[in-house]
C-alpha angles and dihedrals in degrees: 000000000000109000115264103254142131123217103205090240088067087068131103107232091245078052095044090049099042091038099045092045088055106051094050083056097060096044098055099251142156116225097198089050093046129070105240091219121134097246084057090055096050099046089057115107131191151173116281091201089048093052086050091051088040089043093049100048087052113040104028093070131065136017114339087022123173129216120256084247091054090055085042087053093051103055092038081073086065107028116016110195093036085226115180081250104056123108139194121217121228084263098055090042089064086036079060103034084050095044087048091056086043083060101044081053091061111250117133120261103277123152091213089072088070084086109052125071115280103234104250103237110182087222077078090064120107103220138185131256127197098256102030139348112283131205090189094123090048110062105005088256146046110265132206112302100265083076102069106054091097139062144193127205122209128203100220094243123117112294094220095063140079089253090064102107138176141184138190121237130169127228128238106214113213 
């Protein structure tokens, strides 16, 4: 069986922002501070007991939310005990990030589907409110403060189509 890993180049860019976002998040990282190049990403590790706990408060609330044993199924491809001293690589981390919105789309939990394409949904999108950046969207709720320090802007346009663009920014906070 291949191993179950994403390379950031197999992402989609809605993916590649969400994902990577995400994962600096949960590192603890800074984006502004870090280059954002492929080899950065997959020399990231983090906890895998911190990504379920991260996983969980954002993703088990809310529409398209998932139960506390998906997220659970999800990370025992990676980890199987989920022991306090399992990681997860940047590239599991994506393989997970991309099986979990599999799964909010409704397929059922298979490893194999970290491999296909996650279906860009522009609930996924972080967007901007007037008085602070809101994730709202995201995750159905608004998550600890770390979250809402990025944005992505969408064109109006169809997500589905070439003319779906994002782009990073970084918030100032004031």
């Amino acid at each position: 069986m291949r191993p179950l890993t994403l390379h950031s180049s197999a992402l989609t860019d809605s993916e590649y922002n969400l994902y990577t976002t995400a994962l600096l998040d949960l590192a603890g990282e800074d984006a502004v501070s870090h280059p954002s190049d492929d080899s950065y990403y997959a020399s990231l590790v983090v906890s895998a007991r911190e990504a379920r706990a991260w996983i969980r408060g954002r993703y088990t609330a809310g529409g398209g939310a998932l139960s506390p044993g998906q997220v659970d199924g999800v990370l025992k491809l990676f980890c199987p005990a989920l022991a306090p001293a399992d990681t997860l690589s940047g590239g599991q981390f994506f393989a997970a990030m991309r099986l979990v919105t599999h799964l909010r789309h409704g397929k059922p939990l298979d490893g194999s589907l970290v491999f296909v394409q996650g279906e860009c949904g522009c609930a996924m999108l972080l967007l901007r409110s007037s008085s602070s950046l809101s994730t709202t969207a995201l995750y159905g709720h608004r998550p600890g403060r770390h979250d809402t320090r990025y944005a992505q802007e969408h064109d109006g346009h169809s997500c589905g189509s070439d003319s779906f663009r994002t782009r990073l920014r970084y918030a100032v906070p004031s």
